[in-house]
C-alpha positions as MATLAB code, in Angstrom:
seq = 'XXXXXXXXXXXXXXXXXXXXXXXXXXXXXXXXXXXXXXXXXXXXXXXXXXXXXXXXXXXXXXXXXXXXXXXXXXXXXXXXXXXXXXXXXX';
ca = [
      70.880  -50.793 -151.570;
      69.406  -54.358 -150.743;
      72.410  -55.924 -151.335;
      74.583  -53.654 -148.750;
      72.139  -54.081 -146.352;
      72.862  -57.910 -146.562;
      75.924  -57.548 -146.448;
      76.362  -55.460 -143.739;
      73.884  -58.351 -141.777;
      76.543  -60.357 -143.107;
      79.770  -59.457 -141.787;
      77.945  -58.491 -138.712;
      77.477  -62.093 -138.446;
      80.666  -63.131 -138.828;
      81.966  -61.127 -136.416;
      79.464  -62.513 -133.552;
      80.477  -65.866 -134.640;
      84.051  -64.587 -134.472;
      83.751  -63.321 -131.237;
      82.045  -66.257 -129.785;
      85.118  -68.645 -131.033;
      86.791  -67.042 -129.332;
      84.974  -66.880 -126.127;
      84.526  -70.679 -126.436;
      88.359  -71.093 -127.031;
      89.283  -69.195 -123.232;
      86.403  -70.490 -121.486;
      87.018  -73.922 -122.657;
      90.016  -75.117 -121.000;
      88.451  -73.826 -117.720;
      85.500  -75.511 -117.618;
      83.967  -79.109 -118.417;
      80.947  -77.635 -119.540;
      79.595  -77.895 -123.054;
      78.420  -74.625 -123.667;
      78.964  -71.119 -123.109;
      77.139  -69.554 -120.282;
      74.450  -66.579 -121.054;
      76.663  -63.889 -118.697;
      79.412  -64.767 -121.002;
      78.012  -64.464 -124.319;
      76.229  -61.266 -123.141;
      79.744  -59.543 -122.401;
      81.262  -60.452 -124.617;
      79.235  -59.848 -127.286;
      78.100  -56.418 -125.789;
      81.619  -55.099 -124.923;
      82.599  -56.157 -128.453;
      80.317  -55.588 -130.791;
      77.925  -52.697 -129.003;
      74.269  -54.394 -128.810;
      72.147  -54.197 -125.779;
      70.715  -57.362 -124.407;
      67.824  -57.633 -126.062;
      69.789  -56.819 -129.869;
      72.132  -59.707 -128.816;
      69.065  -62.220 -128.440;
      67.917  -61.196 -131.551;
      70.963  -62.577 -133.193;
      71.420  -65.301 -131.060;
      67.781  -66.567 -132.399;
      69.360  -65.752 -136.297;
      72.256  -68.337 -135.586;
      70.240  -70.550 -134.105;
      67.839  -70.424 -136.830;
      70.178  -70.474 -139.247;
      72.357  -73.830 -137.686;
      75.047  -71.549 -136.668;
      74.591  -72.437 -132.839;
      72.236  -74.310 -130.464;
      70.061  -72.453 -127.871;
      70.479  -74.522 -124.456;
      67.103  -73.196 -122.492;
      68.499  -71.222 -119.629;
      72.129  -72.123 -119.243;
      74.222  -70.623 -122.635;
      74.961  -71.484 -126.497;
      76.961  -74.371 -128.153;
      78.533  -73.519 -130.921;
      78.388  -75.597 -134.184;
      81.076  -78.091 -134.790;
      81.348  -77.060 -138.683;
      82.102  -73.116 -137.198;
      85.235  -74.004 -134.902;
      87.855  -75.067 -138.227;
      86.371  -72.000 -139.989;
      88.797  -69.345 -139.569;
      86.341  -66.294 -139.307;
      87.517  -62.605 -138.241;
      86.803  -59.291 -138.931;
];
């Protein structure tokens, strides 16, 4: 039972990380800044995966915890280098 419940945690993560590739890979081009904006993240993520706003900051503190992104204090995330020339999907 443990071990589907990490797994489960697991591909959940994945997809968020998916997702937020590929938020980073449209929003890029438009923009010169170096991370995604909080409004963006939030929609995407919600529309995408189902989570509220405060289940979404719960696993944006899990990537960030676990190297996956970097928190910038009220303006968005950066992703981790390593993370864009994984090919991740769901």
């Amino acid at each position: 039972m443990k071990d589907t419940i990490l797994d489960y945690k697991e591909a959940y993560k994945i997809k968020i990380i998916s997702k937020l590739n590929e938020l980073e890979q449209k929003i890029k081009p438009l923009s010169k800044k170096k991370y995604i904006p909080f409004a963006d993240v939030f929609q995407k993520i919600g529309s995408s995966c189902a989570l509220n706003k405060k289940e979404i900051w719960q696993w944006l503190f899990i990537l960030d915890e676990d190297g996956d992104i970097d928190i910038i204090f009220s303006k968005g995330i950066i992703l981790n280098p390593k993370l864009k020339r994984l090919k991740v999907g769901i």
